[in-house]
N, C-alpha and C positions, 0 to 999 in steps of 0.2 A: 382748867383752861379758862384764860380771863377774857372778859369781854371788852371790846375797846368801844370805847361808847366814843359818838360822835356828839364835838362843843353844839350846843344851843344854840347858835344866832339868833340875835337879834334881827329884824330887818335893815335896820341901821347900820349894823353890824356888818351884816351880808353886802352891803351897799357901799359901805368904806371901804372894805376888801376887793371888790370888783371896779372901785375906781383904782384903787391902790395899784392891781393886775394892769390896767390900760395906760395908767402912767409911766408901766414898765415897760410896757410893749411900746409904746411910742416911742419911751426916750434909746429904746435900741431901733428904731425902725431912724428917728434923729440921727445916731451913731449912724448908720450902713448908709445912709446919706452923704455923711462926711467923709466918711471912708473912699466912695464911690467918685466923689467929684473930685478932692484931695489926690488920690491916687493916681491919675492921668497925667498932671500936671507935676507930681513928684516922679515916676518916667519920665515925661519931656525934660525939664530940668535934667534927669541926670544924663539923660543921652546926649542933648546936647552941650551938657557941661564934661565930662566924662564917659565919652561910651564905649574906654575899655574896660572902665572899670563898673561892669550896674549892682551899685549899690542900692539901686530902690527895693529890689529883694529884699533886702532884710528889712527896711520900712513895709513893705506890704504883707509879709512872714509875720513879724510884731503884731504888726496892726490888723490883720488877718485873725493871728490867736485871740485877742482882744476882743475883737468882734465872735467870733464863735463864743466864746466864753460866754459875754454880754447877753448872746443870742438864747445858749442853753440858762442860764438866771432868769430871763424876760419871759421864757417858755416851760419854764421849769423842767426841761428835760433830764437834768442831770441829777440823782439823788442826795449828793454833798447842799443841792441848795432848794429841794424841799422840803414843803413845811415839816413834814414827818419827820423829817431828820433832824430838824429844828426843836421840835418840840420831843425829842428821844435827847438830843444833846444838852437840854434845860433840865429834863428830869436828871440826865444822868450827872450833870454837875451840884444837882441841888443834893440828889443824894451822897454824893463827895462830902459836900458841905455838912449836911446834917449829922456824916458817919464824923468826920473829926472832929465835931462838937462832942460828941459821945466820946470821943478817945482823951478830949481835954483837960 
C-alpha cells in the first residue's frame, strides 16, 4: 500500500494558491451578479416584446447551467475539477507518454 505524501509548500507557495482560490471565488460571485441584474431585464424585454412566446427560459436555463458550473469550479465541488484529479490526469498522461517512448 503506497503512501500519498502531501507537496511541501512553500509559504509563498501557500499564499499564491489562496489568492489564486479568491480570484475564483470572486470572479464567480462577478458572474451571479451579472446573471442576476441581466435576467430581469431579459423577461421584461421578452414579455413585453413577445409574451406568447417566453423565450427567456432558455436564456436563464443556459445561463443558469453556466453559472452552476462556474459555481462548482470556484468551490471545487465537483471532482472532474479538483486538484486530485488534476494531478491523477498529469500522471496518468505522463505515463502514456513515457510507455510509447518505450514502444518506439
Amino acid at each position: 500500500m503506497g503512501v500519498i505524501m502531501e507537496p511541501d509548500y512553500t509559504e509563498a507557495e501557500r499564499y499564491y494558491e489562496a489568492q489564486k482560490r479568491v480570484k475564483e471565488i470572486k470572479e464567480f460571485y462577478q458572474h451571479l451578479t451579472v446573471f442576476l441584474l441581466c435576467n430581469p431585464i431579459i423577461i421584461v424585454v421578452n414579455l413585453m416584446t413577445s409574451p406568447s412566446y417566453l423565450w427567456f427560459i432558455w436564456s436563464v436555463l443556459g445561463w443558469g447551467f453556466a453559472i452552476v458550473m462556474h459555481a462548482m469550479k470556484a468551490f471545487r465541488i465537483s471532482p472532474a475539477f479538483s486538484k486530485e484529479w488534476e494531478e491523477r490526469k498529469i500522471k496518468e498522461l505522463l505515463e502514456k507518454e513515457n510507455n510509447k517512448k518505450i514502444w518506439e
